[in-house]
C-alpha positions as CSV (number, residue, x, y, z in Angstrom):
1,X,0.0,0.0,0.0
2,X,1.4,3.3,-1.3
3,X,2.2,5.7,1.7
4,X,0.2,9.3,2.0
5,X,2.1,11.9,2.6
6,X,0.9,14.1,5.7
7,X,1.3,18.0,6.3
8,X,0.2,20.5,9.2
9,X,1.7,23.4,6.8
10,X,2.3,24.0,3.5
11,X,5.2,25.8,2.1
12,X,6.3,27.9,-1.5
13,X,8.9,27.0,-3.3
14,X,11.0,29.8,-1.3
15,X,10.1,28.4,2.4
16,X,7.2,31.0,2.6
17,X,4.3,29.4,4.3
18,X,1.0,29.8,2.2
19,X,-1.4,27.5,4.2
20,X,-2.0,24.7,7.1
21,X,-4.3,22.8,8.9
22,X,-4.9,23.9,12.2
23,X,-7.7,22.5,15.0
24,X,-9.4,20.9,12.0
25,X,-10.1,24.3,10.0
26,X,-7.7,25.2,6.7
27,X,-5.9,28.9,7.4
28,X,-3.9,31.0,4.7
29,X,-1.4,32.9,5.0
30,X,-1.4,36.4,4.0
31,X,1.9,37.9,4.5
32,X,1.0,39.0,8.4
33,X,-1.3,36.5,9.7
34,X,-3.1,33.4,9.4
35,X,-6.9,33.9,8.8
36,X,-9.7,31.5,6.9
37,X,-9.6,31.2,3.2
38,X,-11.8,33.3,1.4
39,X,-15.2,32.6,0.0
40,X,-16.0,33.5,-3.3
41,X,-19.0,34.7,-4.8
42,X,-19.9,32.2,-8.3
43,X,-21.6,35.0,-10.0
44,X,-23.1,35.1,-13.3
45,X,-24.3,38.1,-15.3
46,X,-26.2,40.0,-18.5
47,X,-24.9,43.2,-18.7
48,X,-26.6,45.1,-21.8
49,X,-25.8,48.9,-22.3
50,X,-28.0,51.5,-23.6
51,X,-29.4,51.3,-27.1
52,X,-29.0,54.1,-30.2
53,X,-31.3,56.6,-31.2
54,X,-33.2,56.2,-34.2
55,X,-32.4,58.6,-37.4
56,X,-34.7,61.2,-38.5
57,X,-35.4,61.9,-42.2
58,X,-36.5,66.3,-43.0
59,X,-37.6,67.3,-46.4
60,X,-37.2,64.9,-49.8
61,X,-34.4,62.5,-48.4
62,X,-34.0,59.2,-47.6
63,X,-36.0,57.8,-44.5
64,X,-33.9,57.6,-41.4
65,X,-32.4,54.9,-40.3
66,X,-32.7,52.2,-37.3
67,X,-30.8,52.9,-34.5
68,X,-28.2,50.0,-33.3
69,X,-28.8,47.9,-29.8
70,X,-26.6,48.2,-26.7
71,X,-23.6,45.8,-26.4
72,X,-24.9,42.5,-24.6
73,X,-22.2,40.6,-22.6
74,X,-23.5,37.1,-20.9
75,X,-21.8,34.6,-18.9
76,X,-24.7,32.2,-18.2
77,X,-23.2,29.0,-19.7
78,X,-24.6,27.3,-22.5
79,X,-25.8,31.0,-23.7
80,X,-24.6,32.9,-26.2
81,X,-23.3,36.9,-26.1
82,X,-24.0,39.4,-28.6
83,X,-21.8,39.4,-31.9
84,X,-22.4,35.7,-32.7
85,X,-19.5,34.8,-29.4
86,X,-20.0,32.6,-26.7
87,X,-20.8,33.0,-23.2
88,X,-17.8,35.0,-21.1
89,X,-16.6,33.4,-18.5
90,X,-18.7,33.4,-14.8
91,X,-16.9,35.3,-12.1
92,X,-15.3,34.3,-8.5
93,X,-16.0,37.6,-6.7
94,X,-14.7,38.3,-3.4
95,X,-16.7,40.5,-1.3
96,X,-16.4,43.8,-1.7
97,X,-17.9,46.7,-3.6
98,X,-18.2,46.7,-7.6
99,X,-19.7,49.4,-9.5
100,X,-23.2,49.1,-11.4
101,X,-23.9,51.4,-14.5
102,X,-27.5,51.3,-15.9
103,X,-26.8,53.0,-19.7
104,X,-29.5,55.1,-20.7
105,X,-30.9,55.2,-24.4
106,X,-29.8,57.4,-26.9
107,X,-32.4,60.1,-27.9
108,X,-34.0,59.8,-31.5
109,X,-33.1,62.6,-34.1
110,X,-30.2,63.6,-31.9
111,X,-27.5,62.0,-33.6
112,X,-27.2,60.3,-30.0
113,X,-25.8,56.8,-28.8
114,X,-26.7,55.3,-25.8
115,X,-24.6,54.9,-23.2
116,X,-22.6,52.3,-21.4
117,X,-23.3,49.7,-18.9
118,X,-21.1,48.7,-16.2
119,X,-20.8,45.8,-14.0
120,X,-17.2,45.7,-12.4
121,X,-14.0,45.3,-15.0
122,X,-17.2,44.2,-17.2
123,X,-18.2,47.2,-19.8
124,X,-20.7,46.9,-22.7
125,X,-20.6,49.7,-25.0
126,X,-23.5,51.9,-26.3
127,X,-25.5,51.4,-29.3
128,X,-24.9,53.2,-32.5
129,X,-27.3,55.7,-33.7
130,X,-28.8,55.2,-37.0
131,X,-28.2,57.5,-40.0
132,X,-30.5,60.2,-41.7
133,X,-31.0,63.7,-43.0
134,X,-31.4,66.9,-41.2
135,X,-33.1,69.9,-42.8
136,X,-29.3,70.3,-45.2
137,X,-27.0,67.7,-44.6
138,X,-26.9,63.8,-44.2
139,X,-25.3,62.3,-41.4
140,X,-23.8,59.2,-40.7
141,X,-24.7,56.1,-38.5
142,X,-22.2,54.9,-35.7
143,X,-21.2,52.1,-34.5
144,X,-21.6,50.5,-31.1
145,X,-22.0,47.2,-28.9
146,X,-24.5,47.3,-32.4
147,X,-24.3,49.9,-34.8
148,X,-27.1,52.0,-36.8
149,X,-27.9,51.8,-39.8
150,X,-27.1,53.3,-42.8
151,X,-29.4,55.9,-44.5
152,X,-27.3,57.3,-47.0
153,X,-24.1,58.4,-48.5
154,X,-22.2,57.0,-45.6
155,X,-20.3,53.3,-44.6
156,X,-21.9,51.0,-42.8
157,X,-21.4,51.2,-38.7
158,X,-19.9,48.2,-37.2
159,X,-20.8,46.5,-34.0
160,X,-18.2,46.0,-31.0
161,X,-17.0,42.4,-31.2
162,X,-18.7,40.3,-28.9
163,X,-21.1,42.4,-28.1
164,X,-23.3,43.3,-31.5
165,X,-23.6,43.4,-34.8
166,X,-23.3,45.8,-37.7
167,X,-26.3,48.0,-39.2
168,X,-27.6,47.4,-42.6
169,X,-26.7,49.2,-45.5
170,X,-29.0,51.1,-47.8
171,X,-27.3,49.9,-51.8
172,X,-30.2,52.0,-53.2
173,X,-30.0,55.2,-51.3
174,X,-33.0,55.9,-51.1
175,X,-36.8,54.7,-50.0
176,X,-36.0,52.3,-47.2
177,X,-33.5,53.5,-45.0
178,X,-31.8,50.1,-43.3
179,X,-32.4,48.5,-40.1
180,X,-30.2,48.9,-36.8
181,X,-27.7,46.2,-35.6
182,X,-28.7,43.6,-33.1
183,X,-26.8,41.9,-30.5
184,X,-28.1,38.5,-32.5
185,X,-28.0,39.3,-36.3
186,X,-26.8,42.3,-38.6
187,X,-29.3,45.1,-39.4
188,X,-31.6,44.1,-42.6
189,X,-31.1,46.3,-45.8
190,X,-32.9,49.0,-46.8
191,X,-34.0,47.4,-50.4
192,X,-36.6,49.8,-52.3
193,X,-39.9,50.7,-50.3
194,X,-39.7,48.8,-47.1
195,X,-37.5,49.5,-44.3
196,X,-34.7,47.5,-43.6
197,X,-35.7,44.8,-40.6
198,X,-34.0,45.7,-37.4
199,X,-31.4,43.1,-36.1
200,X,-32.6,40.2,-33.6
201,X,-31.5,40.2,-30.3
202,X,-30.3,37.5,-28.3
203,X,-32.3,35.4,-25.6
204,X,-31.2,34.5,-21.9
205,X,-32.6,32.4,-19.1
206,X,-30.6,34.2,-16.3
207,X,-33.4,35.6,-14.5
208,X,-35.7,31.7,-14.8
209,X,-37.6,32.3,-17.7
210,X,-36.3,33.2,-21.3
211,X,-36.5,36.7,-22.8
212,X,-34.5,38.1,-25.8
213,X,-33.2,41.4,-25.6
214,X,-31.3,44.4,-27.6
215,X,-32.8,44.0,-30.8
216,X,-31.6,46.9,-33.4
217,X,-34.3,49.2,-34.5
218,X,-36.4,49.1,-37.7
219,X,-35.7,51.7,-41.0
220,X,-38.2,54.6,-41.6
221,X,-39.8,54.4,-45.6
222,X,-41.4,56.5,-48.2
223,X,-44.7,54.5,-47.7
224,X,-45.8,52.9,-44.5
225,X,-43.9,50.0,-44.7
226,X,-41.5,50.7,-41.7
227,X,-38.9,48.3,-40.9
228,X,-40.3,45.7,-38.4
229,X,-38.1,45.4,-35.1
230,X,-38.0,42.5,-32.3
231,X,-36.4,41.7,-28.8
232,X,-37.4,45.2,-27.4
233,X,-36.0,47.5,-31.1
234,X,-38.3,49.7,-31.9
235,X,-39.9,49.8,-35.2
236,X,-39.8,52.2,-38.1
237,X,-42.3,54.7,-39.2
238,X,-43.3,55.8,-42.7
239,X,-44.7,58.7,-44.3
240,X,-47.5,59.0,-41.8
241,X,-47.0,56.5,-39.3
242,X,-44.7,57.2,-35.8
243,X,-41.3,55.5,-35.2
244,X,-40.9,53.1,-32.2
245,X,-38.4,53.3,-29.3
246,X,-36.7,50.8,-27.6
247,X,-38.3,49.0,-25.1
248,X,-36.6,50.1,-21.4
249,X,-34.3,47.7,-19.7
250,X,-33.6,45.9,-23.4
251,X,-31.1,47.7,-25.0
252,X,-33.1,47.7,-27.9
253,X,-32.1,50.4,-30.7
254,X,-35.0,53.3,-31.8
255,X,-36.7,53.0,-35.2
256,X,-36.1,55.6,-37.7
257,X,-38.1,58.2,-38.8
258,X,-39.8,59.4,-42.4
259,X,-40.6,63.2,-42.7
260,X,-43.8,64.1,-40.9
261,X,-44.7,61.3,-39.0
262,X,-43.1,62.6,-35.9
263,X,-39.2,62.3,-34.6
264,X,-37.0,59.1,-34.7
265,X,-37.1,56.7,-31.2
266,X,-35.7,57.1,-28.7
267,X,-33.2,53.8,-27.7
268,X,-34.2,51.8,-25.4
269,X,-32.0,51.8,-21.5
270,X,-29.9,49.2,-21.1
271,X,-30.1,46.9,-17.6
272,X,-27.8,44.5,-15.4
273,X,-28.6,41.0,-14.2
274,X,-26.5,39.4,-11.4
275,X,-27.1,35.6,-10.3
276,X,-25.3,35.0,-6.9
277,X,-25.7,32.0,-4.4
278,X,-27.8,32.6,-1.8
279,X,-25.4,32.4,1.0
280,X,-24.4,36.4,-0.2
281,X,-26.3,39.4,0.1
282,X,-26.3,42.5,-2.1
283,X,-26.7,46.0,-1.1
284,X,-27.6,48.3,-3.9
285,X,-26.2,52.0,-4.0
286,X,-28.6,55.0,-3.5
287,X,-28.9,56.0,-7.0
288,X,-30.2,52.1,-8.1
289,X,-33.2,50.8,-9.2
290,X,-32.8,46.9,-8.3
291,X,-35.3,43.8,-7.7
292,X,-34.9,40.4,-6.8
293,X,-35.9,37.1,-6.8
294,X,-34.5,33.8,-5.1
295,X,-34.9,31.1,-7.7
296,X,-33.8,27.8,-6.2
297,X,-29.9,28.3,-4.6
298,X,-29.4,31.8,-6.0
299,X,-31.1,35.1,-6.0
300,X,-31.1,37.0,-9.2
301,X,-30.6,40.8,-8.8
302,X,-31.9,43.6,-11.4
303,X,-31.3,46.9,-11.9
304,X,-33.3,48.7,-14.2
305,X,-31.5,52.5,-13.4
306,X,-28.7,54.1,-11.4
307,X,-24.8,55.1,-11.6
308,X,-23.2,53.7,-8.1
309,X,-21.2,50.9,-5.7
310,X,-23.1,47.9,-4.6
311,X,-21.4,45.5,-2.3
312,X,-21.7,41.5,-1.6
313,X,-20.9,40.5,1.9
């Protein structure tokens, strides 16, 4: 029978002591003292940012164009993250205090991304607006976590790598302005009358039941045939019918806008999902808007608005 070699403390390679055993309880060492190993918080999390405004379209121009949906970065395993990429890797978090950003949506007609969302070291950027025509001058979409879409006379905005995708382009430059990115699928072209299709989403389970989310926001069009949106993208409006915005705590990018019918919409805010074991507690800042909900071992924590520290103890 092999022998099992037996230690009270265990050393580095230098002599430094790192742990022991000691009255049945494991210790570290942490330079001054021996004190109990650390628990770590297994923590998994959705952090979508703040979707892009939708363009506008003034006078005899090309409709506006579908504002792009915030960057969506997911760890829940098996899931996917924006951009086509794989789920990121769960977190060990010590306690402690991280910091929780709720983006907000960009504003339609304002040439206006949305803004970031924060969870810690993880950021997902802001949506890109979508492209149109103001009174005298086009302007161009940008890109984002998803990017807008193109209206006209401009290159197509690119989404943040695994976060989003690009906006459509417009080949024809005119009629349909194109759809917005989405954190699932590329903005659909604008292609003759109809608005280009805003960009699917992506769906997660983190909170017990599955929702998609940041979807890119539909093209405006000469008719009424606005680009059609999904996953909380707003759609686009035609000659005499309104723009959508984003749905709140989505991500989801603002339909464009066609002359008349009113301004483009507005994106939609972005939100943070934390799943932690049940064995931590988290205290939100002043500034946040959270709610949870204990689904089996873990309680699922969302906030919906705020800029501030929380901490898990």
């Amino acid at each position: 029978m092999a022998s099992v070699a037996k230690f009270d403390t265990w050393q580095a390679a230098d002599g430094t002591n790192v742990a022991r055993f000691n009255a049945g309880q494991l210790e570290v060492w942490d330079g001054s003292a021996w004190g109990s190993p650390v628990t770590v918080a297994v923590t998994d999390y959705l952090v979508i940012a703040g979707g892009g405004g939708g363009g506008e379209s003034v006078g005899p121009a090309a409709p506006g164009a579908g504002g792009g949906a915030g960057g969506y970065r997911c760890s829940v395993p098996g899931e996917d993250s924006g951009g086509g990429a794989s789920a990121e890797y769960t977190l060990a978090l010590q306690p402690g205090t991280y910091t929780v950003t709720v983006g907000a949506g960009g504003p339609g007609d304002a040439q206006s991304k949305g803004t970031d969302s924060v969870f810690g070291a993880i950021t997902s950027d802001a949506g890109g607006y979508g492209g149109g025509y103001n009174s005298s001058f086009y302007y161009a979409p940008t890109s984002g976590g998803s990017g807008g879409g193109r209206a006209i006379q401009a290159p197509v905005a690119s989404g943040t790598a695994g976060q989003g995708f690009a906006g459509g382009d417009n080949p024809s430059g005119t009629q349909g302005g194109a759809g917005g990115g989405g954190a699932g699928a590329v903005g659909g072209n604008g292609v003759g009358t109809p608005g280009g299709t805003g960009g699917a989403g992506v769906t997660s389970s983190i909170t017990g039941s599955s929702v998609g989310r940041a979807g890119g926001g539909g093209g405006g069009a000469d008719n009424n045939i606005g680009g059609t949106s999904s996953d909380g993208g707003g759609a686009g409006g035609g000659t005499t019918t309104s723009a959508g915005a984003g749905t709140a705590n989505t991500g989801g990018g603002g339909g464009a806008a066609k002359n008349a019918a009113g301004s483009g919409g507005n994106g939609g805010s972005g939100v943070v999902i934390l799943r932690i074991p049940n064995s931590f507690t988290v205290t939100k800042g002043a500034s946040h808007t959270m709610s949870s909900v204990v689904d089996g071992a873990e309680t699922v924590y969302i906030f919906t608005a705020g800029d501030d520290d929380i901490t898990i103890a």
